[in-house]
C-alpha positions in Angstrom: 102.0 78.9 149.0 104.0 75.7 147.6 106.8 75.4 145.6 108.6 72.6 144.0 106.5 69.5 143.2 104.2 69.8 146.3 101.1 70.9 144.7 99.4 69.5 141.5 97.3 66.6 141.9 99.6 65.2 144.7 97.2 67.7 147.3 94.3 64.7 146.4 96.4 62.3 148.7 97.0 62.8 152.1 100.9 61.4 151.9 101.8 64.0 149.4 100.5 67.1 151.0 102.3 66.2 153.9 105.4 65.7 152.2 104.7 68.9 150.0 103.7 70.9 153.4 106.7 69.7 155.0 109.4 70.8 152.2 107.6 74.6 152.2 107.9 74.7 155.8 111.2 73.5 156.0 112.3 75.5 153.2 111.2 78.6 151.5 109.1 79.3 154.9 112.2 80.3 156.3 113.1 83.2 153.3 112.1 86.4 154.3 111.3 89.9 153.1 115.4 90.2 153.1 115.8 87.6 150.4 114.4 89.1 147.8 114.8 92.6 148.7 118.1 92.6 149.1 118.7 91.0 145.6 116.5 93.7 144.3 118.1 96.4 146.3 115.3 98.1 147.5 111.4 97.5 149.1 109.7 95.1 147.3 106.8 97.1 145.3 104.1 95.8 146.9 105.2 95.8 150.5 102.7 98.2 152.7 103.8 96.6 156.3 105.2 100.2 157.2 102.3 102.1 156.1 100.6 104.6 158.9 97.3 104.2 157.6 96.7 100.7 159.2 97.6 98.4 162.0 98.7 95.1 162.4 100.1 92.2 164.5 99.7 88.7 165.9 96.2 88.2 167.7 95.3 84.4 169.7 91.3 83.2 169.3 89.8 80.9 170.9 89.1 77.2 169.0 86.1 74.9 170.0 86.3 77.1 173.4 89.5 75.5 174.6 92.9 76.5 173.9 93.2 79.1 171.5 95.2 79.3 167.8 97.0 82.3 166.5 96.6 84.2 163.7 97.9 87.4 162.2 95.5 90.3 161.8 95.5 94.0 160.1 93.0 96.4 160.1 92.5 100.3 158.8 93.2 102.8 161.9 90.2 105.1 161.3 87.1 104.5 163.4 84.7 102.4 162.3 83.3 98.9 161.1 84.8 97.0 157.9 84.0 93.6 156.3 86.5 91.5 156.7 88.5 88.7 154.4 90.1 85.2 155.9 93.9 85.0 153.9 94.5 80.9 153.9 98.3 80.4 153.4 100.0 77.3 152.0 102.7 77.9 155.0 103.5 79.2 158.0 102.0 82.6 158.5 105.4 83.8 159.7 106.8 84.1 156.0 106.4 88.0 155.4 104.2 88.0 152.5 101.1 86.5 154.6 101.4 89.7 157.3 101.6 91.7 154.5 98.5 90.3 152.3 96.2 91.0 155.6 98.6 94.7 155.7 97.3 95.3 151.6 93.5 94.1 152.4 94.2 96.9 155.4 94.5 99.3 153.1 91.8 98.3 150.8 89.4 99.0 153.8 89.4 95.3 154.6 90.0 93.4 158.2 92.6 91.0 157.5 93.0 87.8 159.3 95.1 84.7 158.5 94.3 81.8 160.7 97.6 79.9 161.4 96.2 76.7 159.9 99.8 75.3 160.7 99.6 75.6 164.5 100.1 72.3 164.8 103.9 72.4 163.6 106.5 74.0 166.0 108.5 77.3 165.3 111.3 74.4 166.9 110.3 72.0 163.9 113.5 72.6 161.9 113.8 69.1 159.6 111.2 67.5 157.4 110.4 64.5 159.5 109.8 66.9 162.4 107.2 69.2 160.7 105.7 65.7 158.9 104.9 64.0 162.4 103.8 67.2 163.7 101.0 67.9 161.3 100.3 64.6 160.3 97.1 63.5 162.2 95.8 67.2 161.8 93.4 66.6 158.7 92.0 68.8 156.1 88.4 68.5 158.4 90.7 69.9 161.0 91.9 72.7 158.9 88.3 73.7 157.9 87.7 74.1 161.6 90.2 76.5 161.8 89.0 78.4 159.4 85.8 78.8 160.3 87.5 79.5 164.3 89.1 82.8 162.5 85.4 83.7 160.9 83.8 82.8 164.3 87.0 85.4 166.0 86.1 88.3 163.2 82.3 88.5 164.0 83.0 88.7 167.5 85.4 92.2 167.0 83.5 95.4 167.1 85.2 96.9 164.1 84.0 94.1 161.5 81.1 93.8 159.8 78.7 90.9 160.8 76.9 90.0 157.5 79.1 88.2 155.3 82.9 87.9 154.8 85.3 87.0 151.6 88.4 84.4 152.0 91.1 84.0 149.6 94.3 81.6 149.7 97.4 80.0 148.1 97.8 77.1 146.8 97.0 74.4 149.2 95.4 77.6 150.9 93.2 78.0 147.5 92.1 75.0 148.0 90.7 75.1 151.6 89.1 78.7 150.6 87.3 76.7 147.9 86.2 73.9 150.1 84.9 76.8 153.1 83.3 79.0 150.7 81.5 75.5 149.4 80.6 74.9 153.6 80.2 78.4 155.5 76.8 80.6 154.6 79.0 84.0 155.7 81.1 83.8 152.8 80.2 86.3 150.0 83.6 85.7 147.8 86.5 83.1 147.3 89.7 84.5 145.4 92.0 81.4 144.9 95.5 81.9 143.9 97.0 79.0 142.1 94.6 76.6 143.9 95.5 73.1 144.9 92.8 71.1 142.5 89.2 70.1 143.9 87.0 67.4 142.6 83.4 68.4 141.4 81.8 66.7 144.0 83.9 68.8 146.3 82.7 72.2 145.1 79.4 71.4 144.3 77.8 74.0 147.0 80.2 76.5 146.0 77.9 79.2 144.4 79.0 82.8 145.4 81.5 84.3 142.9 84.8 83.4 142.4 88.2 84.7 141.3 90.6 82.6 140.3 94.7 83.9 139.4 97.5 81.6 138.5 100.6 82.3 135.9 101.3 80.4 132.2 104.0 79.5 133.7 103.0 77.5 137.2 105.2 74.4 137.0 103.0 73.4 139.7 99.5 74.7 138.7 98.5 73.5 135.1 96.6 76.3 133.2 94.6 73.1 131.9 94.0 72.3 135.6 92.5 75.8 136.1 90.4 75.3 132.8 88.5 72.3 134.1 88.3 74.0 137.5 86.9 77.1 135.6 84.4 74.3 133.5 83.3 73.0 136.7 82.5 76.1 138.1 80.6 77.3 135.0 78.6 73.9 134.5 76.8 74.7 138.1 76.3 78.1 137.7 78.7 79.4 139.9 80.2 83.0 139.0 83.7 83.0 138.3 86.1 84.8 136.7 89.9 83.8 135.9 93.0 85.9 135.2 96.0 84.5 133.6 99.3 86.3 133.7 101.7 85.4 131.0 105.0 83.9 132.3 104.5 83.7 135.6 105.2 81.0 137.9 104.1 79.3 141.3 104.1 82.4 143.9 104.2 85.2 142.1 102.3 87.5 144.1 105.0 86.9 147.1 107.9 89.2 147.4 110.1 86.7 149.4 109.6 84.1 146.7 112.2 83.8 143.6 109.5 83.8 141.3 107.8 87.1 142.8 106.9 89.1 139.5 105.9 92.7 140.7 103.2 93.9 137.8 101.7 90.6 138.1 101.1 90.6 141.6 100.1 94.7 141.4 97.4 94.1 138.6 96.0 90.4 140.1 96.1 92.5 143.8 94.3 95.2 142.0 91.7 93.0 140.3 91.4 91.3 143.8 90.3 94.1 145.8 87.7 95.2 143.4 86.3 92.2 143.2 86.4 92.2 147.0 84.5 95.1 147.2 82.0 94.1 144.8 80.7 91.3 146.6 82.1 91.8 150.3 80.7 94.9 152.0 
């Protein structure tokens, strides 16, 4: 999830969204759960990591049959078979709020995974011109591969459900879960959060349902910017729904961000799931 000047129509040129990747990684990536909790003096409200209901943790897939990515995956502990949902961050996977998204589709009856479509920067990469060179050559073609390496990873686990899956992401993230619902026949549902922007042409296969959520007050994110995307959608039939929430800025649904707004992310969470469950099961 960006934040600063990193997404907006600057994720249409490859310079940008490495400078833009590159100053989340470099920056906010680093904030976690502590940051905000501590100002707030107490667990953020929608934190579920500690819940007994569902487990959780860092799993490694193969990609293209060679050396494998990671990714982080959660999962309900009762017996038994669950669709799952793909959660595409605009970050590293290490900032708390992505665990925790696949922890909250746990407990939604959901398996969880977020590919670690960063792989190719370091945990070592601690300056900008570090983290640029190290994902530069990996394009957004290679990105899409990595999703679709964490879809090919979920069919093969005994506890999902084979016949169709939903993918939601953040920002940049919103973007590529846009572009692989538009590619990849298994997706039932695409819940973008403050998506990156996407040209017509781009979406034009994009016809399951979609959900989009952004705040009034993305400095990043125009609300005109998700009114065309919402147009475009519309024009070629696709379902879609969009949820505005009043005052809220770039990130709001993640607790170690400055601009996390609790009730926002409970009632856009909320709407999520259901809408989850109405086309994913």
């Amino acid at each position: 999830m960006c934040t600063g000047d990193e997404c907006g129509a600057g994720y249409l040129n490859r310079r940008s969204f490495l400078a833009g990747a590159a100053a989340v990684i470099g920056g906010f990536g680093a904030l976690g759960e502590q940051g905000i909790a501590s100002e707030q003096g107490k667990t953020p409200e929608t934190r579920v990591l500690d819940d007994p209901k569902i487990q959780h943790g860092k799993v490694v897939f193969q990609h293209g049959g060679k050396e494998g990515i990671d990714g982080y995956l959660a999962r309900p502990k009762a017996e038994g078979r669950y669709p799952a949902v793909l959660v595409i961050a605009g970050n590293r996977i290490t900032e708390e709020y992505i665990p925790n998204t696949c922890a909250a589709l746990a407990l939604a009856g959901f398996v969880g995974l977020a590919p670690n479509i960063f792989h190719t920067v370091p945990e070592s990469a601690g300056n900008l011109e570090e983290i640029r060179k190290a994902f530069a050559a990996h394009t957004e073609a290679d990105t899409l591969s990595d999703i679709q390496a964490g879809a090919d990873y979920l069919r093969s686990l005994p506890f999902v459900k084979t016949d169709g899956m939903g993918i939601l992401g953040f920002c940049f993230g919103g973007r590529m879960a846009m572009l692989h619902g538009a590619r990849a026949r298994e997706i039932k549902a695409v819940v973008p959060f403050h998506p990156g922007p996407v040209t017509a042409a781009e979406i034009a296969q994009l016809k399951v349902p979609v959900q989009v959520h952004s705040g009034t007050a993305d400095r990043n994110v125009s609300v005109s910017s998700i009114r065309e995307l919402e147009k475009t959608l519309r024009a070629q039939s696709t379902p879609i729904e969009v949820f505005l929430y009043e005052g809220a800025d770039h990130g709001f649904l993640a607790y170690t961000r400055p601009y996390y707004q609790p009730d926002a992310a409970k009632l856009s969470w909320s709407r999520t799931t259901d809408f989850l469950r109405r086309h994913v099961k």
